[in-house]
C-alpha positions in Angstrom: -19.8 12.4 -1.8 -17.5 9.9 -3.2 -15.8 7.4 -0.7 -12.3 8.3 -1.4 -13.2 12.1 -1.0 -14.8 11.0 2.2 -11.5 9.6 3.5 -10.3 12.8 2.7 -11.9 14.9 4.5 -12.4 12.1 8.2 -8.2 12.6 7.5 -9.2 16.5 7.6 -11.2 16.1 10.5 -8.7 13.7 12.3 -5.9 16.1 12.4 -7.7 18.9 13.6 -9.2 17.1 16.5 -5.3 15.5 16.9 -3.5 18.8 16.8 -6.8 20.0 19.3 -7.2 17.7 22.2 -3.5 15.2 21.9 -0.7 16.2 23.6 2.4 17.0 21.7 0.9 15.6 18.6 1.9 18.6 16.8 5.5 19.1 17.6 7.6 18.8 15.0 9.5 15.6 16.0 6.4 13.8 16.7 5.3 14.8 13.2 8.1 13.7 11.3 8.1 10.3 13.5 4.3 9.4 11.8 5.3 10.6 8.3 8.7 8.4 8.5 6.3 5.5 10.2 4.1 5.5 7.5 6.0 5.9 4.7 6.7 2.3 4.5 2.9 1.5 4.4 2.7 4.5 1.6 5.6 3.3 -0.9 4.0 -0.3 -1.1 0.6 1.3 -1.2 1.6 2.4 -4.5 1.8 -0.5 -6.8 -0.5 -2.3 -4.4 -3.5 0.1 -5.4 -2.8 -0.5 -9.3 -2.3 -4.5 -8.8 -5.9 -4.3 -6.7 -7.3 -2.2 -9.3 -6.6 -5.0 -12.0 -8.1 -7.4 -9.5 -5.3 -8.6 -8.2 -3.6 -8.9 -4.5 -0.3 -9.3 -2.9 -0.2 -10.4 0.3 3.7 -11.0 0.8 5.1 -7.4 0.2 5.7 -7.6 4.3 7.5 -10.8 3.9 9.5 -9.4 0.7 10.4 -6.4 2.6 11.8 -8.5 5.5 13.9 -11.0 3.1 15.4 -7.5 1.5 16.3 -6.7 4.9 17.5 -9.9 6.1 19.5 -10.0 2.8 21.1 -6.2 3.6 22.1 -7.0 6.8 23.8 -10.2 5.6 25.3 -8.6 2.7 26.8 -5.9 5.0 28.2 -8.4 7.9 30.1 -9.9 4.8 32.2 -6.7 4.4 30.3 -5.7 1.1 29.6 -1.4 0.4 25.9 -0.4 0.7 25.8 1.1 -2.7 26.3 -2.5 -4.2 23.7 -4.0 -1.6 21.0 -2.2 -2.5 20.9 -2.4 -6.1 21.1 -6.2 -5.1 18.0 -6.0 -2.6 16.1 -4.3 -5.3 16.8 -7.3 -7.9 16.0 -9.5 -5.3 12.3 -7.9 -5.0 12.4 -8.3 -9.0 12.6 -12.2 -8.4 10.1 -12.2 -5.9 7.4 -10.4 -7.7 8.3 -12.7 -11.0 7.9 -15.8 -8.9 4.5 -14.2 -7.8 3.5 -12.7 -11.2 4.4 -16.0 -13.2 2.8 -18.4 -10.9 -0.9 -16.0 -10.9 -0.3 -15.0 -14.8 1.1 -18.2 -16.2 -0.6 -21.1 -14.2 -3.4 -19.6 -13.3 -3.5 -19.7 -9.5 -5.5 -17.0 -7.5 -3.1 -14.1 -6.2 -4.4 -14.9 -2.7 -3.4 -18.1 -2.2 -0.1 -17.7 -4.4 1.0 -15.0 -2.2 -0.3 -16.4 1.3 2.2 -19.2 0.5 5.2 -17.2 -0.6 4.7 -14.6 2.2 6.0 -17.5 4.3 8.5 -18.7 2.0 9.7 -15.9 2.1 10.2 -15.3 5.8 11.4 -18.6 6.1 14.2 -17.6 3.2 14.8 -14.4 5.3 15.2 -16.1 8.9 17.7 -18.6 6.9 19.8 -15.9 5.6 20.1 -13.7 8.8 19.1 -15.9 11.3 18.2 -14.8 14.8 21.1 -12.0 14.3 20.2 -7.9 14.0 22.8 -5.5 11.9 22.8 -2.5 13.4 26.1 -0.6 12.4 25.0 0.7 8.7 26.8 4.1 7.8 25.8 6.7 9.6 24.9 8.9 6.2 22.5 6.2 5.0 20.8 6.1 8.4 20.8 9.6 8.8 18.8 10.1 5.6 16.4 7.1 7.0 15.4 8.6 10.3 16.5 11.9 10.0 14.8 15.3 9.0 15.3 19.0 7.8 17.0 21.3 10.4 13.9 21.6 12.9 11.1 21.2 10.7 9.2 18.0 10.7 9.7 17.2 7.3 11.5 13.7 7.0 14.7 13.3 4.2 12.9 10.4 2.7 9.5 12.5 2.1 11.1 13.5 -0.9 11.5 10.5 -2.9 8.5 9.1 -2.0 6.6 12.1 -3.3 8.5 11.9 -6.6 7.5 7.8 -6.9 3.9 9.1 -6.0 3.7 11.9 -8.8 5.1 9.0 -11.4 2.1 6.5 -10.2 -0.7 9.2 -10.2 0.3 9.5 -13.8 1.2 6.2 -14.9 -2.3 5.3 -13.0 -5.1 8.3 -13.9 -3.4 9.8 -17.1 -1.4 6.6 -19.6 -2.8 4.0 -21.3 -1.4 1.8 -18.6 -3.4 3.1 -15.9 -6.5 2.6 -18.8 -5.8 -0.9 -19.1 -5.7 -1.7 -15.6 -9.1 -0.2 -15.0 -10.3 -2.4 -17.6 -8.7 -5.5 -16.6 -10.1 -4.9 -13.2 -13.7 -4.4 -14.5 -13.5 -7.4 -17.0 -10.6 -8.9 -17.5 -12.4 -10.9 -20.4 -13.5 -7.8 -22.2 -9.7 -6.3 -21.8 -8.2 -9.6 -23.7 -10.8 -9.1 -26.9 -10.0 -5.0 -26.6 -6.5 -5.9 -27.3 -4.7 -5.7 -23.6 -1.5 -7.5 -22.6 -3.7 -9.1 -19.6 -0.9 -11.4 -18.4 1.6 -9.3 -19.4 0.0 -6.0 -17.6 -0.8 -8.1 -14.5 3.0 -9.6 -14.4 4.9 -6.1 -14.7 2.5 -5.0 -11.8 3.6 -8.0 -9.9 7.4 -7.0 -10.2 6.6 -3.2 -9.2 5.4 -4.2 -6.0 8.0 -6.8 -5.6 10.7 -4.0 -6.2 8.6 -1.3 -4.2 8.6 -3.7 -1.7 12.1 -4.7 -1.2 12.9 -0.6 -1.4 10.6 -0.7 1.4 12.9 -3.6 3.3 15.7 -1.4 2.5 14.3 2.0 3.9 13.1 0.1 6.9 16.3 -1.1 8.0 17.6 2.1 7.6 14.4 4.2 9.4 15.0 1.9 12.4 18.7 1.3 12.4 18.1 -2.3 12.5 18.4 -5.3 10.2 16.5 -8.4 11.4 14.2 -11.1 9.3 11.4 -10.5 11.0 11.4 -6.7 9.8 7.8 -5.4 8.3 6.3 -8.4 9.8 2.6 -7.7 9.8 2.8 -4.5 7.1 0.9 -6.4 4.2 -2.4 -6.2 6.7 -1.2 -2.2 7.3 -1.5 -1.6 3.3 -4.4 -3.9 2.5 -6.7 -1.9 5.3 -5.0 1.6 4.1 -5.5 0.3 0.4 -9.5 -0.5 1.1 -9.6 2.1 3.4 -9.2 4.5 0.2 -11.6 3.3 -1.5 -10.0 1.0 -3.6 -13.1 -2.0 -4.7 -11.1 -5.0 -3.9 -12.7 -6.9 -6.5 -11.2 -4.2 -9.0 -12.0 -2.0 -11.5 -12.3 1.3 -9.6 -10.3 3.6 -7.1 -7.9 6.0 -7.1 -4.4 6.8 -5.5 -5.3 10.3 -4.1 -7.9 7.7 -2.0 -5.6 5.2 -1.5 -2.7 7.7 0.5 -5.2 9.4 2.1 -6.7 6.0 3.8 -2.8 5.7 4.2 -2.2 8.5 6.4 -5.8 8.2 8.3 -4.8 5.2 9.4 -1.4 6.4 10.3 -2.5 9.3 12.4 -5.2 7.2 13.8 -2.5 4.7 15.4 0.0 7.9 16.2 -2.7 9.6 17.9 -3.6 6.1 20.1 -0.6 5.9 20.6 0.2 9.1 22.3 -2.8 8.2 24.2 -1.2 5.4 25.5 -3.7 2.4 23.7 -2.3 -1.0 23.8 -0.6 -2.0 20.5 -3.0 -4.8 20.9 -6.0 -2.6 20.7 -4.4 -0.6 17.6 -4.3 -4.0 15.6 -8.2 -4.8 16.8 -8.7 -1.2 15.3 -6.6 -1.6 12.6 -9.1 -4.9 11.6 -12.4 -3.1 12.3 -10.9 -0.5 9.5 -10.9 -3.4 7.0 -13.8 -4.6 7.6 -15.4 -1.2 7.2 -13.5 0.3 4.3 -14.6 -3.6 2.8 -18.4 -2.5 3.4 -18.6 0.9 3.0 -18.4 1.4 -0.3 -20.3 -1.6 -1.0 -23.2 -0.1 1.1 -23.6 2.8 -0.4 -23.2 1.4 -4.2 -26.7 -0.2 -2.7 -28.4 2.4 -1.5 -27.4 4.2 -4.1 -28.9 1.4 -6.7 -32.1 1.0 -4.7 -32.7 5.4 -4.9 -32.6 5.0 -8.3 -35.1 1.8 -8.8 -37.6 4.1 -6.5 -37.2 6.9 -8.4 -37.7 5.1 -11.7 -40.5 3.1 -10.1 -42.1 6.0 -9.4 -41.6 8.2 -12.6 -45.1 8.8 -14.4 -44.8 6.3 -17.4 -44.8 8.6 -21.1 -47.7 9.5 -22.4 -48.4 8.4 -25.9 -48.5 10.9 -29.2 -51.4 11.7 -30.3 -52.7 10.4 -33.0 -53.5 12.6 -36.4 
């Protein structure tokens, strides 16, 4: 069985044990409170899946998310309408991607470190902008469609958008020539350039996506949780990065696939809705959250292995051909 249909089915297995033996997991507000929770994680797990597929990384989509909050809530206290803010918040995750995307494709630096160091520059830039202040007073309409959900059904508003963005990356991804490319790039990078792919080019449009996804995710949080502040989405990049792995995604690139990738996604969203209904510490979530990562970082990698060394023993112990006879 392949990892990512593995994740599947322990997500199969988690929610019948969830909806079995957790109390009022399966009422319909607690339902659409873990699919409006986890949304965030899913929209940046989008573009963050292809970007780790080329062999990339982008640790400050948290960070991003909070500045385009911080920036909302601003934006708003200065008397301006939402519908010109959030075009705004969504050029402002355009900037932040190009500053990540230029400094990795242009000079060269490792994604890592490039975005370890703007994840803080940018929550520095959003505490600057909104200070210690929280906007809570967005219209009610806008919040309404953040938090809110279908008559009595547990289906959230802002399901439906996300699954439209999620039908566009399964086929940009598993069925263009983008999604080609970035397979290639991920598996050599060197090999793509001489094959003819934009490597740089590929690489710094993905870095923009998930600068835009992310910033859509700083505006849909605000929104979700009635609440602008800069420290919004603080800790989310760890959230997608062990939902991303979690899928199956190799993080050295080259292989994966989104149907893995939201599936890890919502595992590890039931997992912390059903500890949490269980009453576990938020402290122990996170210590769960990190043993996830490190096992959706050694999983795959372990049974690539045993896989290998199956088929040395089986060649090893093929009878060698016998040679034609001779006429």
């Amino acid at each position: 069985m392949r990892w990512d249909s593995a994740v599947g089915a322990l997500l199969l297995v988690l929610l019948i044990c969830s909806f079995s033996f957790v109390d009022n997991f399966g009422n319909a507000l607690n339902l659409s409170f873990l699919i409006g929770n986890t949304l965030p994680i899913a929209l940046i797990a989008l573009p963050m899946t292809m970007l780790v597929i080329s062999g990339e990384v982008d640790l400050s989509v948290g960070s991003t998310a909070g500045l385009s909050g911080a920036v909302m809530g601003a934006l708003w206290n200065a008397g301006m309408a939402i519908e010109t803010i959030i075009p705004i918040c969504l050029l402002l995750g355009v900037v932040c991607g190009l500053v990540n995307g230029l400094l990795v494709t242009r000079l060269g630096l490792p994604s890592l470190a490039v975005t370890i160091g703007t994840m803080a520059a940018y929550r520095g830039i959003a505490q600057i902008v909104l200070g210690s202040d929280s906007v809570t007073d967005f219209p009610t309409q806008y919040l309404d469609f953040g938090a809110g959900r279908i008559g009595d059904t547990f289906i959230p508003y802002a399901l439906f958008p996300f699954l439209v963005l999620l039908a566009i990356a399964v086929v940009v991804l598993h069925a263009t020539p983008t999604g080609r490319s970035l397979f290639a790039i991920g598996a050599s990078e060197e090999a793509a350039r001489f094959s003819g792919i934009r490597v740089k080019r590929l690489k710094l449009s993905m870095f923009v996506t998930t600068g835009v996804l992310s910033a859509l995710t700083g505006v849909f949080w605000a929104l979700h949780y009635a609440s602008a502040r800069y420290d919004n989405a603080t800790g989310l990049e760890l959230s997608v990065i062990a939902a991303v792995l979690l899928g199956g995604i190799d993080f050295d690139g080259g292989k994966g696939t989104l149907g893995g990738a939201i599936a890890g996604v919502f595992l590890l969203g039931t997992l912390q809705n059903a500890m949490s209904l269980q009453n576990v510490s938020a402290q122990s979530q996170i210590v769960v959250t990190g043993v996830l990562l490190v096992i959706s970082v050694l999983g795959p990698r372990i049974g690539r292995q045993v896989a290998q060394a199956r088929a040395r023993r089986r060649t090893a112990a093929a009878p060698p051909p016998q040679a034609a006879p001779s006429t």
